[in-house]
C-alpha positions in Angstrom: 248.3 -82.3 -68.0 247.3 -85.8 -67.9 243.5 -86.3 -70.0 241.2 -88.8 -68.5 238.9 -88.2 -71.3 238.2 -91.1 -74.1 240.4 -90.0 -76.9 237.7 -87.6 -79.2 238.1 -90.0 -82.3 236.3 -92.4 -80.4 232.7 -92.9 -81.7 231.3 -92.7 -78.3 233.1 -89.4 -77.5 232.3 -88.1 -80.7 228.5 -88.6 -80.3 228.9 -87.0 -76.6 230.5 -84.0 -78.2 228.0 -83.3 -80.4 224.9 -83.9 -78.0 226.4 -81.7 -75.2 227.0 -78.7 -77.8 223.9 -79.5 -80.0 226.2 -79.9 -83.2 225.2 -80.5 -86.5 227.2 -81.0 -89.5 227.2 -77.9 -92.1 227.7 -79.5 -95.6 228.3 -76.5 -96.9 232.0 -76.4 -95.1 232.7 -80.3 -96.0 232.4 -81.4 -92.6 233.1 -85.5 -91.7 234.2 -86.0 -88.6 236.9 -89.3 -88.2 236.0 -91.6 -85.5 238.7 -94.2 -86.1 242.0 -93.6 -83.8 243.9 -95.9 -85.8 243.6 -93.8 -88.9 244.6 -91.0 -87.3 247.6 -93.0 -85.5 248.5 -93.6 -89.1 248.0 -90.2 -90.5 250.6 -88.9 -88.2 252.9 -91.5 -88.5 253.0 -90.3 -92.3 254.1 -87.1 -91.5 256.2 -88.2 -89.5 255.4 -86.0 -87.1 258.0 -85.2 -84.0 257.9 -83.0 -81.3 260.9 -81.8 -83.3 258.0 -80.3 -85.7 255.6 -77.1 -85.5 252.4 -78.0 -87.2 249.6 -76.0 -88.7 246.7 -77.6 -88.7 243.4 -76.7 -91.4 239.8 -77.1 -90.0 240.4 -79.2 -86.8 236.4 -79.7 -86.7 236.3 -81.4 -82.7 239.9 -81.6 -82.4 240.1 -85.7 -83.5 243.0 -85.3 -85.2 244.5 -82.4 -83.0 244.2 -84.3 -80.3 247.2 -87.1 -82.0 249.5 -84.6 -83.7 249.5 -82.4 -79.7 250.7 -86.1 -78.1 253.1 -86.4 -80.7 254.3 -82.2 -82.0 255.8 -79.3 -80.6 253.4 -77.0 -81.2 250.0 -77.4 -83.2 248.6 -74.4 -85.0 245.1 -75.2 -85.9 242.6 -72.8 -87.9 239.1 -73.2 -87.8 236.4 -71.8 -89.9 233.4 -72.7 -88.3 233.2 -70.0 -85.2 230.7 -72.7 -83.5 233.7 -74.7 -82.7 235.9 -73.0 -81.2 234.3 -73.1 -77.8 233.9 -77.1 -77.9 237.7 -76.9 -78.8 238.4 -74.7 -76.2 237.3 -78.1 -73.9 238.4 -80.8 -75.7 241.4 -79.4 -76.1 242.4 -77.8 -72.8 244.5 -81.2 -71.6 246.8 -79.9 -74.5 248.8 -76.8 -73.5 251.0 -77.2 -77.0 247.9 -76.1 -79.2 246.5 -72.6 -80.5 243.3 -72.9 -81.8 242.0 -69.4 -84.1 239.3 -68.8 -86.0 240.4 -68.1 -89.3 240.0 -69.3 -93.1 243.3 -70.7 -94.2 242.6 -69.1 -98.0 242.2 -65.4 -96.3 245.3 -65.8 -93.5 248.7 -64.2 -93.6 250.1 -67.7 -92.7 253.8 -66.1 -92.5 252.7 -63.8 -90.0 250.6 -66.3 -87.8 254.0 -68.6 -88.2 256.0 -66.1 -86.6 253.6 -65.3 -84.4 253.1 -68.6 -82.8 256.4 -70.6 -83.4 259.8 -70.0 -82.3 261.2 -70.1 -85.7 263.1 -73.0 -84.7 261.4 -76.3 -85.8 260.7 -77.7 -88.9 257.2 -76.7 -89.8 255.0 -79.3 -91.4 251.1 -79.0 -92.4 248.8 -81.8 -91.7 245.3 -81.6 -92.2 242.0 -83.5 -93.3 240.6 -81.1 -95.9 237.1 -80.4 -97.1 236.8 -81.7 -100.6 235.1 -78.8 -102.3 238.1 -76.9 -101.1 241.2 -79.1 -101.1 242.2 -77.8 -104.0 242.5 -74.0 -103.7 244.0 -74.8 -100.0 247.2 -76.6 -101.5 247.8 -74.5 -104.3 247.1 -71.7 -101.4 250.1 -73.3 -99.3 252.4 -73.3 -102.5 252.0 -70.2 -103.4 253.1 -68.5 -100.2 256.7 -69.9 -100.7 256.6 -71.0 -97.3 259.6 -74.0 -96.8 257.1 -76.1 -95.4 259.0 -79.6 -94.5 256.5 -81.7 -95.1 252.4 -81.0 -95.9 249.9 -84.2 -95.2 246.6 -83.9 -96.2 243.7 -86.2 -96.8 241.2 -85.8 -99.3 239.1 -87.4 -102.3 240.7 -90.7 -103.4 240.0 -89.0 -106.8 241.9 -85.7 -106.7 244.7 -87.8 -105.0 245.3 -89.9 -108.1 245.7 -86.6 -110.2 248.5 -85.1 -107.5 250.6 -88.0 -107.7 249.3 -89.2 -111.7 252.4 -89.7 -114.2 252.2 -88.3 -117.7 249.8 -90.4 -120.3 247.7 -90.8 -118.0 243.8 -90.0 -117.9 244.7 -88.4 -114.1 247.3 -86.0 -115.0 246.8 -82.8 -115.8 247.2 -79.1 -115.0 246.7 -79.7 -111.4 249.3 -82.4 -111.5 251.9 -80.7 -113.2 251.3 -77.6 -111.1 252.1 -79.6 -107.7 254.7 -81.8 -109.0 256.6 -78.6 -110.3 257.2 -78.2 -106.1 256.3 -80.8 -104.4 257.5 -85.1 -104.5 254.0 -86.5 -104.3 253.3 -90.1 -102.9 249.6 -91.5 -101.5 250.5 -92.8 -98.1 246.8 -94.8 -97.5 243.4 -95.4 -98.4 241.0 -94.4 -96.2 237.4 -96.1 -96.3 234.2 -93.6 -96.2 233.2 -96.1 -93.5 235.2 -94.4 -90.6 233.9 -91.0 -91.2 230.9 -89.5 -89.7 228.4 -89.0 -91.4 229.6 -91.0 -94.1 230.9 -89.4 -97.6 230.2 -91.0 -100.6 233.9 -91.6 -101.9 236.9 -92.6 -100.2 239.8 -90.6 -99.6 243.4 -90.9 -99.2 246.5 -89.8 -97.2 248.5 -87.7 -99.1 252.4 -86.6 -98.7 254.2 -83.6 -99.8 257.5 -82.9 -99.8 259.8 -80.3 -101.5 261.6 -81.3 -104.3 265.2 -80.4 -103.7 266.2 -79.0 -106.5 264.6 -78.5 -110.4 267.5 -78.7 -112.8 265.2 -77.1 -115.6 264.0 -73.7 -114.7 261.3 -71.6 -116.6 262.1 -68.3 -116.8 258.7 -67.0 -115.4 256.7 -69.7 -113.0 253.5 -67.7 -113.6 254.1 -67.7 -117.5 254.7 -71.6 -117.4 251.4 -72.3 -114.7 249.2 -70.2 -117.5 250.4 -72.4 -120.5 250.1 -75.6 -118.9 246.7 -74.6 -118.0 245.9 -73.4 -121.6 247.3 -76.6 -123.1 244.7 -78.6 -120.5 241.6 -75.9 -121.2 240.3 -78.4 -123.9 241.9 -82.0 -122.8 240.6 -83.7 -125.6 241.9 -81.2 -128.5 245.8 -81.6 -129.6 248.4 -79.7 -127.9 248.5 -77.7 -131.6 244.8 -76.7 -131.2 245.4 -75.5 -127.7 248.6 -73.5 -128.2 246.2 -71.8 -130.8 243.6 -70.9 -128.3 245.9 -69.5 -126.4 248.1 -67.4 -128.9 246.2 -67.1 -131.7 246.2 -67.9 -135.1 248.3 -64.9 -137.2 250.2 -66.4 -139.2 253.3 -65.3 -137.9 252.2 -66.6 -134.6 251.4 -70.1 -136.0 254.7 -70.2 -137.7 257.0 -69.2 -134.8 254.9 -72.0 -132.8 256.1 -75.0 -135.5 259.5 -73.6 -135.6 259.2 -74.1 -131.6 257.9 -77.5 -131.6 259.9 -78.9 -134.4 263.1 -77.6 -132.4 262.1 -79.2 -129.1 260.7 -82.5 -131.3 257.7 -82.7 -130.4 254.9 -83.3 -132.0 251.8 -80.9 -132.5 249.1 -83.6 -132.5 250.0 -85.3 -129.4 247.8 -84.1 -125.7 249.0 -81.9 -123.4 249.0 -85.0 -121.2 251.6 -86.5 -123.0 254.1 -84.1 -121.8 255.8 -84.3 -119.2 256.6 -81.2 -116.7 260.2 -80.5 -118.1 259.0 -80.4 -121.8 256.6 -78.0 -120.2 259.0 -75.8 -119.1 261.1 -76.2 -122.1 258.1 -75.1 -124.3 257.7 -72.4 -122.0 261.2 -71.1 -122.5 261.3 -71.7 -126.3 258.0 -69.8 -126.6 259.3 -66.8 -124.9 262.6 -66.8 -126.8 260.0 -66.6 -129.8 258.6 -63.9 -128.4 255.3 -65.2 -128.6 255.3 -64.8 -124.9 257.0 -62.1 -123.0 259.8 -62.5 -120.6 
């Protein structure tokens, strides 16, 4: 079906959108709405999005960016949060016969089952989405930790939690978060974006984030959940040494303390450095030594 409509992104149909349906935006769900096609030309040009690709999208708002990755996708799964836009969807959207739009929160959905449920099962699925900040976190970590093989996931989001996804070790930006993504995921910042082309207007700018899976780890930890909860002890108190840390998190028996030296001395490193001095393979090797000790279980 052809559309005759303005593309949404536009500021003018933007603005028409919201008059006719009397929308507001709800802070309290991150809402800033793009109105600049070209960024969202971009955005799906770094996902390289096909129509040899299923996409899932997260919080479509007035379909802006729906609207580019339906001309370009297969399919387009987009979940919505905000049950007052699912009827202006329902219209800006209806040129598009290659999009499902449901009301659902991405942290609460059994995306496996909406995957199978809505795809054929035989395109590479990607996730592309422009995140609410207060929640960009917990949604990523969310995908992860499904074990989905997504091909590809695209997200904007603060400028500032951007620079800790894709931060190198010694760094001020890397931390838990950083190591917890790079474990998975190759992690590159596609664009800038400039709070100027959102509306209303944030007060940071964000960036265009890509994902992609790692294809293979040649250092494995023997428990991922056991590795994910020391890095994040070792980061509880950036400032304090890596020594101090392991402490907080193990305790300070003697024979605790001792079997922790005998661990660091082995692996070479040193117990006064940061935890943001190591990098994620030392991680996993401290991991793995530490269980060995027995100072964590198997």
């Amino acid at each position: 079906m052809k559309n005759e409509n303005p593309e949404i992104a536009s500021p003018v149909r933007t603005r028409a959108i919201m008059e006719t349906y009397g929308l507001n935006f709800k802070k309290s769900l991150g809402q800033n709405f793009l109105t600049d096609i070209n960024i969202l030309h971009k955005i799906v040009t770094a996902g390289n999005v096909s129509e040899n690709d299923d996409v899932i999208e997260v919080g479509p708002g007035i379909g802006a960016l729906t609207e580019q990755l339906a001309k370009s996708a297969h399919r387009v799964l987009a979940l919505e949060v905000d049950e007052r836009l699912i009827p202006v969807l329902a219209e800006t959207l209806n040129p598009y016969d290659n999009v499902t739009v449901i009301l659902q929160d991405i942290l609460k959905a059994d995306l496996k089952e909406l995957i199978k449920d809505n795809f054929d099962g035989k395109h590479p699925i990607k996730v592309v989405a422009n995140l609410p900040y207060y929640i960009t976190s917990p949604i990523i970590l969310h995908l992860l930790d499904t074990k989905i093989d997504f091909s590809a996931i695209v997200v904007m989001m603060q400028k500032e939690v951007a620079d800790r996804l894709s931060a190198q070790p010694g760094t001020k930006d890397y931390g838990a978060l950083t190591t917890r993504i790079q474990y998975q995921m190759e992690c590159k910042t596609a664009f800038i974006v400039p709070r100027t082309v959102f509306v209303p207007q944030p007060n940071v700018d964000s960036a265009i984030i890509v994902l992609t899976p790692l294809k293979e780890r040649h250092l494995k930890p023997y428990s991922e959940e056991q590795l994910f909860d020391l890095v994040k002890g070792c980061f509880a108190h950036r400032r304090k040494s890596l020594w101090n840390n392991l402490q907080g998190i193990y305790g300070k028996e003697p024979e605790i303390k001792d079997k922790m030296q005998q661990v660091l001395a082995a692996l070479q490193i040193s117990p006064q450095i940061r935890a943001e001095r190591l990098s994620i393979d030392e991680f996993i090797l401290l991991a793995n030594k530490l269980s060995e000790a027995k100072i964590i279980e198997k």
